[in-house]
C-alpha positions as CSV (number, residue, x, y, z in Angstrom):
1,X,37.1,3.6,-85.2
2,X,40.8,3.5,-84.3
3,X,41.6,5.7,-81.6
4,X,45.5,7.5,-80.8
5,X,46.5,7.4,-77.4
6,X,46.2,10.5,-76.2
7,X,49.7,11.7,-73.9
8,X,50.6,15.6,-73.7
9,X,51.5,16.6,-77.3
10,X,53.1,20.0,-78.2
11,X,50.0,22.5,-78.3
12,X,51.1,23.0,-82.6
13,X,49.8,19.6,-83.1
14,X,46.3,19.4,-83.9
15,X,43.8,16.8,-86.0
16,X,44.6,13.5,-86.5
17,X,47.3,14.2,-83.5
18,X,50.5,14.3,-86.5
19,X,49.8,17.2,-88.7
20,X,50.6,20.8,-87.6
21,X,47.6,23.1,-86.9
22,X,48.8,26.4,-90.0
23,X,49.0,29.2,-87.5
24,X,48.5,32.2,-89.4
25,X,51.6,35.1,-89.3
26,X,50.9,36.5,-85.7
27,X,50.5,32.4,-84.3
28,X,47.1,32.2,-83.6
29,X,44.6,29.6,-84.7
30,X,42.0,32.2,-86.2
31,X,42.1,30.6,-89.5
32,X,41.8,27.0,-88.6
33,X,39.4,24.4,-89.8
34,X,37.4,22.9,-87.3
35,X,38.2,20.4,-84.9
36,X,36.7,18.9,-81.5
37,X,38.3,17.3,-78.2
38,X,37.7,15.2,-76.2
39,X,37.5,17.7,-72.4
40,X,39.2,15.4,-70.2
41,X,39.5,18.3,-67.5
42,X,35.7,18.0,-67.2
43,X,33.2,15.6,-65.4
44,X,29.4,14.7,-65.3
45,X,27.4,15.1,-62.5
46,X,24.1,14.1,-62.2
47,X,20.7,15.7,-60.5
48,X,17.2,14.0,-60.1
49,X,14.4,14.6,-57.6
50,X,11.3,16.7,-57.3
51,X,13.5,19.3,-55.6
52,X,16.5,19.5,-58.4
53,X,15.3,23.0,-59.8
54,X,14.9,24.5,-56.4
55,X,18.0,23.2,-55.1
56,X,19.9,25.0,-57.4
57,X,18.5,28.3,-57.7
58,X,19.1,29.1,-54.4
59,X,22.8,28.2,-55.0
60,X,24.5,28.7,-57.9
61,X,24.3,32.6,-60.0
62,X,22.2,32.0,-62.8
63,X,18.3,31.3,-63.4
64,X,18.0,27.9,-63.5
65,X,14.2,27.9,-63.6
66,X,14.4,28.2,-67.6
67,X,15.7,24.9,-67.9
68,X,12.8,23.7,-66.0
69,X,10.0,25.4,-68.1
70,X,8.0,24.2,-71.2
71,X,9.8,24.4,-74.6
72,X,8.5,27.0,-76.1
73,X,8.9,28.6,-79.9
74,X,11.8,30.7,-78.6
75,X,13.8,27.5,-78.3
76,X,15.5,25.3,-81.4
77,X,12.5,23.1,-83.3
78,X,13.6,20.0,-85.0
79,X,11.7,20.2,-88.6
80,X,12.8,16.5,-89.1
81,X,10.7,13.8,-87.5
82,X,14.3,11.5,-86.3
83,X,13.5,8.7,-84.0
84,X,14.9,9.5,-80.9
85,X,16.1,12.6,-81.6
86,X,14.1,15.6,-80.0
87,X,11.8,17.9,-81.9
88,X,12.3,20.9,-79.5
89,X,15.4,21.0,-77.2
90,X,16.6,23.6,-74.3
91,X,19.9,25.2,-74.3
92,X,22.1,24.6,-71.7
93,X,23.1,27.0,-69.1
94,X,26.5,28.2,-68.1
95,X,26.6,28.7,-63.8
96,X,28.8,29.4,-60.7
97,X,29.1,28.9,-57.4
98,X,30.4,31.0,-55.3
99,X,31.2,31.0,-51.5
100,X,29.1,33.6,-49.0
101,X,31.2,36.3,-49.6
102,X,30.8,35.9,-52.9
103,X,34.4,34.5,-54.5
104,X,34.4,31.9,-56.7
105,X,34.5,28.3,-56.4
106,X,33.3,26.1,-59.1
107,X,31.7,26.4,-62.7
108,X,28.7,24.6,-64.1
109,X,27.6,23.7,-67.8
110,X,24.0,22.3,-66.9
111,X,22.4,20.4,-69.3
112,X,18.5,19.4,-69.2
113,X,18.3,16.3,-71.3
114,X,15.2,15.9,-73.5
115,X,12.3,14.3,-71.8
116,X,10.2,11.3,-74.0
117,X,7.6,13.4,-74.5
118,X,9.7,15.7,-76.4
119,X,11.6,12.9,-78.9
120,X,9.7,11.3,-82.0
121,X,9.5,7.6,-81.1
122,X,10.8,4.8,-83.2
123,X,8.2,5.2,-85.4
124,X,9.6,8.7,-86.3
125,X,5.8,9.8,-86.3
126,X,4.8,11.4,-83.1
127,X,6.2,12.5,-80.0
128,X,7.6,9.5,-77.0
129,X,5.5,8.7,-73.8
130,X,6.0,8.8,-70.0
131,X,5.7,13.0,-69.5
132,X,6.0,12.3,-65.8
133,X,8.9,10.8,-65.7
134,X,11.7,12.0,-63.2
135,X,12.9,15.2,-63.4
136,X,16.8,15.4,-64.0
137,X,19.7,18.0,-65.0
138,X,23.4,16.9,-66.1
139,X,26.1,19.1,-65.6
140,X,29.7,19.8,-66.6
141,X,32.3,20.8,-64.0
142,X,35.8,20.4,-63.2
143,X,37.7,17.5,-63.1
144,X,40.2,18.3,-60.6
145,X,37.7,19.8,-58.3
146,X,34.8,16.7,-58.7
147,X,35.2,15.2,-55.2
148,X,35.3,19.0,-53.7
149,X,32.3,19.5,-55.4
150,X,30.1,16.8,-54.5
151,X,31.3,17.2,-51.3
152,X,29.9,20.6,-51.2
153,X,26.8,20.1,-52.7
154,X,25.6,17.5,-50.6
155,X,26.7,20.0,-47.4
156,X,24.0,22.3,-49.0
157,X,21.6,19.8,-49.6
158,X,20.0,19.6,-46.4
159,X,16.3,17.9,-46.6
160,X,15.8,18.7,-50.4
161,X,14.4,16.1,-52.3
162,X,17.6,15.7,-54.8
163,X,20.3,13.2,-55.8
164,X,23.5,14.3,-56.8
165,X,25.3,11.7,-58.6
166,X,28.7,11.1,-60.2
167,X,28.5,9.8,-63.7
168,X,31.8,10.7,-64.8
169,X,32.5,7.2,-66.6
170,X,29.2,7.0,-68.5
171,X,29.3,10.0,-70.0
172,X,32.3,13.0,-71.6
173,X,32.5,16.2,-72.3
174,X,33.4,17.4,-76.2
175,X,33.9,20.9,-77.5
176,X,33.6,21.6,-81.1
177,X,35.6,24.9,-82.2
178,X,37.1,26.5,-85.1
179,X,36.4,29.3,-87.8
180,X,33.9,27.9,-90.1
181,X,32.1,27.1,-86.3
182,X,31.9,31.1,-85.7
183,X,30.4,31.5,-88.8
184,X,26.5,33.1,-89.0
185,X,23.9,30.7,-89.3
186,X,20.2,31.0,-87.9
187,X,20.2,30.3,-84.0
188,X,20.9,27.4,-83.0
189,X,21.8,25.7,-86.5
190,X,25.3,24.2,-86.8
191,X,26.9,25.1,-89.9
192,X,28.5,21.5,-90.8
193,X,25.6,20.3,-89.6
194,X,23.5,22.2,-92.1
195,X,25.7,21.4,-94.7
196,X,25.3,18.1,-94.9
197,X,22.9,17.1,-97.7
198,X,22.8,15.9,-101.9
199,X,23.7,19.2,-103.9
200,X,22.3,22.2,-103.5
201,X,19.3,20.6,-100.8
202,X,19.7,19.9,-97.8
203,X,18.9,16.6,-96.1
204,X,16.8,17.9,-93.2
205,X,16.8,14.2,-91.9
206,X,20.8,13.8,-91.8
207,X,21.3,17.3,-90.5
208,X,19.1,16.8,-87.2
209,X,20.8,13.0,-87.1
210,X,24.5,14.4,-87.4
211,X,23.9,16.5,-84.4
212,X,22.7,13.9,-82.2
213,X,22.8,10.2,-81.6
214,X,20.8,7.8,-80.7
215,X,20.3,8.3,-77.4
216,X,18.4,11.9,-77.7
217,X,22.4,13.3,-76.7
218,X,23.2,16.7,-79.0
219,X,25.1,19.4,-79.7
220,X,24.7,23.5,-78.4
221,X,26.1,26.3,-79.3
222,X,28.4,27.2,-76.6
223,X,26.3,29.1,-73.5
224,X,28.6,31.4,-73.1
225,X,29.9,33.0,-76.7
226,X,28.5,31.8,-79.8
227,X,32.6,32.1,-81.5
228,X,33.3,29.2,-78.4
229,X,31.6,26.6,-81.0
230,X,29.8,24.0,-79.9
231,X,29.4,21.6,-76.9
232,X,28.4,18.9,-75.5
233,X,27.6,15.9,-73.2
234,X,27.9,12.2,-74.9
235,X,28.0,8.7,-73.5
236,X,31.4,7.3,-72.9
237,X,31.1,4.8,-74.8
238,X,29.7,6.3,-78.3
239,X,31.3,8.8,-81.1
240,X,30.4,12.1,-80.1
241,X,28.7,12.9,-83.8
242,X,30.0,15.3,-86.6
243,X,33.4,14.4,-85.1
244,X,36.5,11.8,-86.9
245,X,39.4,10.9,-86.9
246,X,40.6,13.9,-88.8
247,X,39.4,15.7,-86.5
248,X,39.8,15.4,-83.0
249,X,42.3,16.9,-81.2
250,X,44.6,17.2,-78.1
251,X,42.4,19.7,-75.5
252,X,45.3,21.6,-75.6
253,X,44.0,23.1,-78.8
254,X,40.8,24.3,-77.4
255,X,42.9,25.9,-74.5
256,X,45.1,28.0,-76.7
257,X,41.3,28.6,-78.7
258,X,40.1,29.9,-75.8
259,X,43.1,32.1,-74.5
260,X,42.9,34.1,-77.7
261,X,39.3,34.8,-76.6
262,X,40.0,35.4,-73.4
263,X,38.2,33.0,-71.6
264,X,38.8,31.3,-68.1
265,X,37.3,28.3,-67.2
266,X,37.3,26.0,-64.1
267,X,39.2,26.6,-61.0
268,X,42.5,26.1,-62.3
269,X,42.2,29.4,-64.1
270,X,40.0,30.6,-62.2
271,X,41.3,30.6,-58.7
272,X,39.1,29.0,-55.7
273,X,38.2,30.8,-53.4
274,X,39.8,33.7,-54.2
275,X,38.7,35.4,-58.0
276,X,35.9,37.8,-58.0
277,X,33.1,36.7,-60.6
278,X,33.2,39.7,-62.4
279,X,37.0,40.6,-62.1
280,X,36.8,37.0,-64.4
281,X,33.9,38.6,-66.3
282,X,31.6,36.0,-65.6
283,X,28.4,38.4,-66.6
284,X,29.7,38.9,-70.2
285,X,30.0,35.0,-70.4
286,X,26.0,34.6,-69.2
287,X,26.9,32.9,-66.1
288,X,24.9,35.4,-63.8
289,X,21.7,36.3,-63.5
290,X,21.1,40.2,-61.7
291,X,17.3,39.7,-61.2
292,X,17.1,36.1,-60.5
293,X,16.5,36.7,-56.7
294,X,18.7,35.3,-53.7
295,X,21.6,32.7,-54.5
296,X,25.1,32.1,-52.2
297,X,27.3,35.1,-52.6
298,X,24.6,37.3,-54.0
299,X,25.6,40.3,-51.9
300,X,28.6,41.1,-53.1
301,X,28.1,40.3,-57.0
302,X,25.2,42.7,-56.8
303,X,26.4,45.4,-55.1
304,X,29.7,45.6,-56.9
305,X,27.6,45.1,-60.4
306,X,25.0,47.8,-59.6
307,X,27.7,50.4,-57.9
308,X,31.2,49.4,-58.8
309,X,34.3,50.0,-61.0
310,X,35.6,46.9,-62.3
311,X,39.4,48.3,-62.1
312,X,40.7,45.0,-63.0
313,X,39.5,42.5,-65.7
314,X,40.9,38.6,-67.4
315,X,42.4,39.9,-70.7
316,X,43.9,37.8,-73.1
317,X,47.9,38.0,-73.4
318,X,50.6,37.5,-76.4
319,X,54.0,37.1,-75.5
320,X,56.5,38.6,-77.3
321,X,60.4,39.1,-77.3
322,X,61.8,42.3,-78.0
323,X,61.7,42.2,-81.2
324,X,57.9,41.6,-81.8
325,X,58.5,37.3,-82.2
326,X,56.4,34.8,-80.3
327,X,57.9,33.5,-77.1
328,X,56.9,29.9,-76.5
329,X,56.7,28.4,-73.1
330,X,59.1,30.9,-71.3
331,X,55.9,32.8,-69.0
332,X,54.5,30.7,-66.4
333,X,50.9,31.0,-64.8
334,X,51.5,33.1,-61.2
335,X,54.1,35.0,-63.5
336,X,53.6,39.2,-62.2
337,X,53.2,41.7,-65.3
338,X,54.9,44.9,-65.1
339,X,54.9,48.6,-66.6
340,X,58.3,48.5,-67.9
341,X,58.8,52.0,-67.4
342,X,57.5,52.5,-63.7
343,X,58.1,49.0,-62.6
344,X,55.1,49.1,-61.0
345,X,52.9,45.6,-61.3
346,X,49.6,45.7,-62.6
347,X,48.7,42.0,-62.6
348,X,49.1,38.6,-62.9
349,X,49.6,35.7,-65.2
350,X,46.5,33.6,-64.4
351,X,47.4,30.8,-67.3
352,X,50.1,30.0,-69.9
353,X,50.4,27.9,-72.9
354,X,52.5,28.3,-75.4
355,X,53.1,32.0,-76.4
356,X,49.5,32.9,-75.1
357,X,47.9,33.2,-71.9
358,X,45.3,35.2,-69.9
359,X,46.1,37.6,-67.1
360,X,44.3,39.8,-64.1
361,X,45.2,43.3,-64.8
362,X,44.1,46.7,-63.9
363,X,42.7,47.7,-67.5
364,X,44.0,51.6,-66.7
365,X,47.6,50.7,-67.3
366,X,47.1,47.3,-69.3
367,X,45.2,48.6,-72.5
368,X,47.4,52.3,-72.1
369,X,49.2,52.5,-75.3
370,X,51.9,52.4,-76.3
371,X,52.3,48.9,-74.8
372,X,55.3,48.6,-72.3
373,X,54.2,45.6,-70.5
374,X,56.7,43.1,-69.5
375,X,57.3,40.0,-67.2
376,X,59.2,40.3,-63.9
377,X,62.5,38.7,-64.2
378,X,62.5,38.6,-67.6
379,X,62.7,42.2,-69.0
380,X,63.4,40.7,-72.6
381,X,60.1,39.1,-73.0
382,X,57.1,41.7,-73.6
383,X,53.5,41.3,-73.0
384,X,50.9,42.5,-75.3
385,X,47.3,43.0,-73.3
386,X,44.1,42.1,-76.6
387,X,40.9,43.3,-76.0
388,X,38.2,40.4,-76.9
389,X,35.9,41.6,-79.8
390,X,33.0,40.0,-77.7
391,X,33.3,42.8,-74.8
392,X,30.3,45.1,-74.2
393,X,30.7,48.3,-74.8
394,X,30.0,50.0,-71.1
395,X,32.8,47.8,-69.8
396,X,35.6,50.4,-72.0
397,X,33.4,53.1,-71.1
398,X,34.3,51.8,-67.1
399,X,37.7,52.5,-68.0
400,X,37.9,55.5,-69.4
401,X,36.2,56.6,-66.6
402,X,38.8,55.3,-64.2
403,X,41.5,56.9,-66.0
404,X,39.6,60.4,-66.0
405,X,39.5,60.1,-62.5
């Protein structure tokens, strides 16, 4: 398949990399088709050895232990005998790392690949052989930060019994996202995927095919938030499947997707060192686990989770001029909100793109309405603070509290 160059294309252009995305009347990409890039700010790392699982609960915030038991009914079944393809799979996991006091550092997308005794073999009649083969886990992180990272697991890896690999140029990261993506199907089933078939049937057999290849690589359902879409770990040097020409797109595209959700991701947007997990609202994105037992930076995420306000929270921002229009590419990421009628600041622009972005602010004054937020040194462009659909309920319920009190 041909394939554009990719270079840094206004964030408007999406499939095919010439036709305008049709942002609906308030600019967002809500009622897009859907569409997949290529996540060139992401890497593959690689972990194998006897101690991989233990290794990692101990360090990172989430349970890894699930991806390390039996597939079990709970889990997606394959009804389709495909060679190579598995019959039962395990969902990936969404992870941090955090430093001992309990900050951020780096985010993980770990991936357990399926095993041989979990594929049908070429025969397409019964499951592959070699169930002792060596255990491994794949997982997604950030590119900038890949050296830092390796670096810093192998500091932790003392005497365990793991190898931590970088496989960044045998294998990518993809993200599939859109509208029709969001839509309800039964868990775990991709609705293109499920679509594909002769009339009214469905071809079970092309389904479980189109969302995997031949090497036993698949698609998920985001970890995180099902309205995310779909992702995935593919060899570098294969299509990643249910994806062509008309539809991949700049990853700038699946930035502005997930500003509108208000979504951080990496330590760009997330800043090292620094960003408290749940200030980022790590726990609404399933990236901790509150009875999973010790892990770096426990301390604080527990005790702040179990006892604390959460005065501040990521929100997802609009900007606007004055007289209600979309302002593209005049906010920068570090930019200070203010109340425009106090002057006081009550955040900060973590990340900008276009006319959206996502910003730390204390929800008290940032979801107070009317809205008078605006952007220090530029008192003509306003800031509009969204609350995600996707927020639990007890996390308003923190707010109101605060502003009782």
């Amino acid at each position: 398949m041909h394939r554009f160059k990719h270079s840094l294309l206004h964030p408007r252009f999406g499939p095919s990399f010439n036709i305008p995305i049709r942002f609906n009347h308030d600019h967002s990409l809500s009622d897009i088709g859907s569409m997949a890039s290529r996540l060139r700010s992401r890497s593959v790392i690689r972990f194998s050895g006897p101690d991989t699982l233990k290794f990692l609960q101990g360090l990172v915030t989430n349970d890894v232990r699930r991806l390390g038991e039996p597939v079990g009914n709970a889990e997606r079944i394959s009804n389709v005998p495909t060679p190579n393809m598995s019959f039962a799979t395990v969902p990936p996991m969404y992870a941090a790392l955090l430093t001992p006091q309990g900050r951020f550092l780096y985010d993980f997308f770990l991936y357990r690949p399926s095993r041989s005794e979990e594929r049908v073999d070429p025969t397409g009649s019964a499951p592959g052989s070699d169930p002792n083969g060596e255990f491994e886990l794949f997982a997604d992180v950030d590119s900038q930060a890949l050296d830092d990272i390796l670096r810093t697991l192998k500091r932790y890896r003392l005497r365990s019994k793991v190898t931590i690999e970088n496989v960044a140029e045998d294998f990518s990261c993809w993200q599939r996202y859109g509208n029709n993506l969001s839509s309800k199907c039964a868990s775990g089933e991709d609705p293109e995927g499920v679509a594909i078939g002769w009339g009214s049937g469905t071809d079970l057999a092309a389904t479980s095919s189109s969302q995997g290849n031949e090497h036993g690589w698949q698609w998920f359902r985001d970890p995180r938030l099902e309205i995310l879409g779909y992702r995935g770990i593919f060899p570098s040097t294969t299509e990643a499947p249910l994806v062509g020409a008309d539809k991949e797109t700049h990853e700038d595209n699946y930035l502005l997707w997930r500003l509108e959700k208000g979504v951080a991701e990496g330590s760009t947007e997330i800043p090292k060192g620094e960003a408290i997990p749940l200030e980022y609202n790590l726990e609404g994105l399933n990236a901790i686990s509150f009875d999973k037992g010790c892990y770096v930076g426990q301390e604080l995420v527990a005790r702040t989770h179990h006892r604390g306000v959460i005065r501040k929270r990521v929100l997802p921002l609009k900007f606007l001029s004055s007289c209600g229009k979309v302002e593209d590419q005049r906010v920068v990421s570090g930019s200070e909100v203010l109340n425009a009628e106090t002057g006081k600041k009550i955040g900060t622009v973590t990340t900008a793109l276009a006319c959206q972005g996502l910003g730390l602010l204390r929800l008290e004054e940032a979801l107070k309405q009317p809205n008078t937020l605006t952007v220090q040194g530029q008192v003509d462009v306003k800031v509009e603070a969204i609350k995600p659909n996707w927020w639990p309920l007890e996390w308003f319920q923190e707010n109101q509290q605060i502003a009782v009190a």
